[in-house]
C-alpha positions in Angstrom: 0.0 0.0 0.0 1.5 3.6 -0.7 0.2 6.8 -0.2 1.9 10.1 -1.0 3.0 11.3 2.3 1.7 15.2 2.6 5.0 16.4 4.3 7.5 17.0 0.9 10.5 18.0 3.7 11.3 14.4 4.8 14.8 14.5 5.2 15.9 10.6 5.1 13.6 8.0 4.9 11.9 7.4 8.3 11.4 4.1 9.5 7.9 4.0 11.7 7.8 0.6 14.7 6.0 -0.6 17.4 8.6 1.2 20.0 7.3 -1.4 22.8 7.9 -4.7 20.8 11.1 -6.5 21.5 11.0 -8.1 18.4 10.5 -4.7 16.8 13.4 -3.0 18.6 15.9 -5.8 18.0 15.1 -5.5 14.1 15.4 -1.3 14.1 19.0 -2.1 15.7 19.8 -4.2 13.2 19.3 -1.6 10.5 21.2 0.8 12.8 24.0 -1.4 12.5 24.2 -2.4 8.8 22.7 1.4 7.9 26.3 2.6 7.8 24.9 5.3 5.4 23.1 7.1 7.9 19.6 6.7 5.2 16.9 6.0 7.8 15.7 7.7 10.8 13.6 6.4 13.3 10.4 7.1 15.5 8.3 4.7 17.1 4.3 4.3 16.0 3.2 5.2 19.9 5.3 8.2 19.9 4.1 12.2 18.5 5.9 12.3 15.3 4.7 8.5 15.2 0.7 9.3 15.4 1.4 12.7 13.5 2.4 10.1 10.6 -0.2 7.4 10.9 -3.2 10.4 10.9 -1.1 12.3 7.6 -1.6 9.0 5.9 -5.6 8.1 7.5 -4.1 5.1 9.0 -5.1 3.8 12.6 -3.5 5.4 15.3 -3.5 2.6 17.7 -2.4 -0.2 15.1 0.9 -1.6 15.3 0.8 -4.3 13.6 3.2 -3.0 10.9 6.5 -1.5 10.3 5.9 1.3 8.2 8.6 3.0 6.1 8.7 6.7 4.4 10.7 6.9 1.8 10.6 9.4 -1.2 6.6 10.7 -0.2 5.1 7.0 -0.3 4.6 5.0 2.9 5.2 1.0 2.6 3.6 -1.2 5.1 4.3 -4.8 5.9 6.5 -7.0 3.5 6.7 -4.1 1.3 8.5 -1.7 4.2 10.7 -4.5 5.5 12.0 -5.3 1.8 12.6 -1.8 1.0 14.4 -1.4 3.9 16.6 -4.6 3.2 17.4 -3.0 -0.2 19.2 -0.3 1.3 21.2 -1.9 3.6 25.1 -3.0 4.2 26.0 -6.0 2.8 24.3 -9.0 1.5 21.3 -8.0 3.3 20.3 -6.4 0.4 19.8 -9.6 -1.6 16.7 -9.8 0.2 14.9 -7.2 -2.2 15.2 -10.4 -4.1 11.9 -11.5 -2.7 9.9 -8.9 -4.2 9.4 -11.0 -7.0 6.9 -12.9 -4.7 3.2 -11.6 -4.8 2.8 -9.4 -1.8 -0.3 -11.3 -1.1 1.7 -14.6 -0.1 4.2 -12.4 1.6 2.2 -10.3 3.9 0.6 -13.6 5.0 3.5 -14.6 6.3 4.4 -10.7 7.8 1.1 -11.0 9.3 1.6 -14.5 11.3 4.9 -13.1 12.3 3.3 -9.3 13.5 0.4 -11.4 15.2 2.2 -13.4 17.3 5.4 -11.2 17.9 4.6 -10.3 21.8 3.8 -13.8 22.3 7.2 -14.9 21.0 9.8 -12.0 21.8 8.0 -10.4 24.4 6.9 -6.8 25.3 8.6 -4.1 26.9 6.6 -1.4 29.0 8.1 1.1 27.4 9.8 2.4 24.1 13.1 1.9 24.5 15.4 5.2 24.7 18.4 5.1 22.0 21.9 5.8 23.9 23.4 9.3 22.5 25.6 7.9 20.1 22.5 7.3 17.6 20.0 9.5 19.2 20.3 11.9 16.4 18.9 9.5 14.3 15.4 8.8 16.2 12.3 11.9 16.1 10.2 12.3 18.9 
């Protein structure tokens, strides 16, 4: 699903999360640490700049379900987000745009069984976690 995003003055793409999901957090500092280029920034879904962006785009503002990326004016959700991401990352991480090729309906089905059961599996933290100062630079709100 994209949607033109109505703020033109995005600076980097901007990688939206579910700041309370382990799961979640452990996948956002993995693209810290193979985003040597310094292309995404960070907020997490529960957070202002996170429900500013889910009303701009009429989406849900208490579904987290998804990773959402903003890249270029067009918000990608799900499979779509998490391969985009991939694509831009160190290494042979990249490869993993490969799987675009897949119809999005077979991959979201499997994004969705992972997103469902995610708390159950990695657990849930009370809080959004706070990013040490070194990469704080690189998280709004």
């Amino acid at each position: 699903m994209m949607k033109k995003d109505p703020s033109k003055h995005q600076p980097n793409d901007l990688i939206l999360f579910d700041g309370v999901c382990n799961f979640c957090n452990s996948s956002i500092n993995f693209v810290i640490d193979h985003d040597t280029q310094k292309r995404f920034k960070f907020a997490s879904l529960q957070s202002e700049v996170g429900q500013q962006y889910l009303a701009q785009f009429s989406r849900n503002t208490s579904d987290f379900d998804s990773v959402l990326l903003i890249k270029n004016g067009q918000l990608f959700e799900k499979s779509d987000a998490a391969l985009q991401i991939a694509r831009y990352l160190d290494g042979a991480w990249k490869g993993l745009y490969f799987f675009r090729w897949i119809p999005r309906a077979i991959r979201d089905i499997i994004y969705d069984l992972i997103a469902k059961n995610r708390y159950r599996i990695f657990g849930k933290s009370d809080a959004c976690r706070l990013p040490n100062p070194e990469i704080r630079e690189r998280f709004l709100g």
